[in-house]
C-alpha positions in Angstrom: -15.9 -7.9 20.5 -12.9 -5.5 21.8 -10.3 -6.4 23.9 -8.8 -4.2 26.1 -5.6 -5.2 27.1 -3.9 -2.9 30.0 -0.3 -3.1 31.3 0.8 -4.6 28.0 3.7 -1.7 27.4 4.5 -1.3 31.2 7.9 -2.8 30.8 8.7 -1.6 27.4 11.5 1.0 28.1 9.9 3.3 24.9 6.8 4.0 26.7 9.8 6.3 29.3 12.1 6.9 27.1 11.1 8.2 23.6 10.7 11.5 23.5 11.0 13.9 20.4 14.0 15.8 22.3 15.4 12.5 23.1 15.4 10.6 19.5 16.5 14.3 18.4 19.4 13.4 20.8 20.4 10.1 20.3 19.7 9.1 16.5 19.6 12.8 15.3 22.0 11.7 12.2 19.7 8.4 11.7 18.7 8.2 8.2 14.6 7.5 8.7 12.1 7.0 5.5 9.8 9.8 5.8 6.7 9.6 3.8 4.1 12.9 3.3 0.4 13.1 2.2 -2.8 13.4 3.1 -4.2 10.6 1.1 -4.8 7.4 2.4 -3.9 5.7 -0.4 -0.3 4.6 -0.3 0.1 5.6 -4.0 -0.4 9.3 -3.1 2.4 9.7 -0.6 5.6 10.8 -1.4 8.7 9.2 -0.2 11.9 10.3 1.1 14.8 9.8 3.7 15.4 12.4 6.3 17.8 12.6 9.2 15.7 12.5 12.6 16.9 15.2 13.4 15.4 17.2 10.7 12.3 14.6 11.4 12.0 16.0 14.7 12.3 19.5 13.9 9.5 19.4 11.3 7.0 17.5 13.1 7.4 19.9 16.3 7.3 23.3 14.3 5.2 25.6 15.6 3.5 27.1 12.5 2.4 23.4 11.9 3.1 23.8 8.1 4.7 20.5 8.0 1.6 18.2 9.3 1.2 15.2 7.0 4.8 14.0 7.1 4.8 10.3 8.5 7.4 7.8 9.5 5.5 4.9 7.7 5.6 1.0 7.0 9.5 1.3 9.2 10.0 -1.1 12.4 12.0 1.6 14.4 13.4 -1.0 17.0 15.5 -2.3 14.3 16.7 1.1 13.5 17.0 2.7 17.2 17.4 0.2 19.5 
């Protein structure tokens, strides 16, 4: 049976603060493993660091050629607190 739980994230300063622009911002230099693929299969992605700034940039171009890249299997409140 689902559970719906609602005001979970309220306080969580994320849910207000993240923004692309923002993380573009703050931890542009932040080295952040990037993975790419379509396959679901973790053995068809390919993995490599990029700066989030260059993270950013990818994921919000406008010609959408870069869809498929992923931040994956990282806890980012250990990296950006």
């Amino acid at each position: 049976m689902p559970v719906v739980f609602t005001g979970a994230m309220a306080g969580w300063p994320a849910t207000t603060r993240w923004s692309f622009e923002w993380l573009r911002t703050a931890y542009g230099d932040v080295r952040v493993p990037v993975r790419s693929g379509r396959v679901a299969e973790a053995e068809h992605y390919r993995h490599a660091p990029m700066r989030m700034a260059e993270y950013v940039a990818a994921v919000c171009a406008p010609d959408g050629a870069t869809r498929g890249l992923y931040l994956g299997y990282i806890d980012l409140t250990q990296m950006i607190p």
